[in-house]
Steps between C-alpha positions, in 0.01 A plus 500: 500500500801749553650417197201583269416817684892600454455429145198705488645853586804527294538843382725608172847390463782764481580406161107565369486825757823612290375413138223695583655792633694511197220496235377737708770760493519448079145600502620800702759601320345472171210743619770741643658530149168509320401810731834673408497452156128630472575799752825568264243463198252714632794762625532546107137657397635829581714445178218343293340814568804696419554332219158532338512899543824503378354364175172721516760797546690404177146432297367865595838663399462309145157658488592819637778522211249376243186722608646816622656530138870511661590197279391349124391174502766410325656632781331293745762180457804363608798686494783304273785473200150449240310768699711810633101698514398214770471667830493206741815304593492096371596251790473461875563854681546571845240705573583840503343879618379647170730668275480878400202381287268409758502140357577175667747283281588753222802546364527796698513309816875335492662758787172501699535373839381141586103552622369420869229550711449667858415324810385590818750483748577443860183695556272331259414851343585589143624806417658572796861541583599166574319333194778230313530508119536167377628415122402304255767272399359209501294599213580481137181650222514350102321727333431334134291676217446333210235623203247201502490342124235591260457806741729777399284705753527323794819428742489250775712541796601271691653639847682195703621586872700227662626496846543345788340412811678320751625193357239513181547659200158615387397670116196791503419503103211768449424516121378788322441639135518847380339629177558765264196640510 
C-alpha cells in the first residue's frame, strides 16, 4: 500500500522541469525580438511620411515651373548631354533647400545646402530657442520625366525617394503626369 501511494505523487523530473524551461525561454526570446523589430519598424513612419512630402514637394515645384509660365514644357524635363533646356537633375539627389529658383531638384540646386526639418526640443515647443534641426541625409529623390509615347503633350514623372529607416531601406514612388496644355 506504501509503494503504490509513493508511486502516485511523483511530481516532474529535473530533466522535463528543464526542457520546459527552455522552450519556454525560446518562446520568450523570440517575442522580445519580434517587439523590437516592430517598435524599430514603427520608429520609421516618421520617414514614410517624410518621404511622401518630399515627393509631393518635388511634384508641386514641376507644376509650379510648368503653370506659373517660369518654364516651357519642353523645359519641364530632365536636365542632360541630349537635353541642356531640361531643368530637373537625372539620378538620385540628396535632397537639398531649393536653389535660387525656388525649385526642388533643378539644375540650379547643386551648391544648395542638404534639406532638414525642425524639431521640438528639450522643451517639446517648436519654434523656440532650443528647437534641433535635423538633416536629411538619409534621403536620396530620382526625379525622372519622360514624354509618354503617342503623347507629345503629356510628360510623366516619376519622383523616387529612397531612404532609410533603421535597418530597412524603404522606396516612396508618387507618380505624376504633366501636360502641355
Amino acid at each position: 500500500m506504501r509503494q503504490t501511494k509513493k508511486n502516485s505523487q511523483r511530481g516532474f523530473t529535473l530533466m522535463e522541469t528543464m526542457i520546459a524551461m527552455s522552450i519556454l525561454a525560446v518562446g520568450i526570446l523570440g517575442l522580445a525580438a519580434m517587439l523590437g523589430d516592430s517598435l524599430a519598424y514603427m520608429k520609421g513612419s516618421q520617414d514614410d511620411f517624410i518621404a511622401q512630402q518630399k515627393a509631393e514637394e518635388a511634384a508641386e515645384a514641376i507644376f509650379t515651373a510648368k503653370y506659373n509660365a517660369n518654364a516651357t514644357f519642353a523645359q519641364v524635363s530632365n536636365f542632360g548631354v541630349g537635353n541642356p533646356a531640361g531643368l530637373f537633375l537625372p539620378g538620385p539627389l540628396a535632397l537639398t533647400v531649393p536653389g535660387p529658383d525656388g525649385l526642388v531638384g533643378s539644375v540650379n540646386d547643386t551648391a544648395a545646402p542638404p534639406a532638414s526639418i525642425i524639431m521640438p526640443g528639450p522643451d517639446k515647443i517648436l519654434g523656440t530657442a532650443d528647437d534641433v534641426l535635423v538633416p536629411l541625409t538619409n534621403f536620396k529623390r530620382t526625379i525622372t520625366i519622360t514624354t509618354v509615347v503617342g503623347k507629345p503633350n503629356l510628360k510623366q514623372v516619376v519622383i523616387t525617394i529612397d531612404y532609410t529607416a533603421g535597418r530597412w531601406t524603404r522606396q516612396y514612388v508618387l507618380t505624376t503626369y504633366v501636360s502641355s496644355f
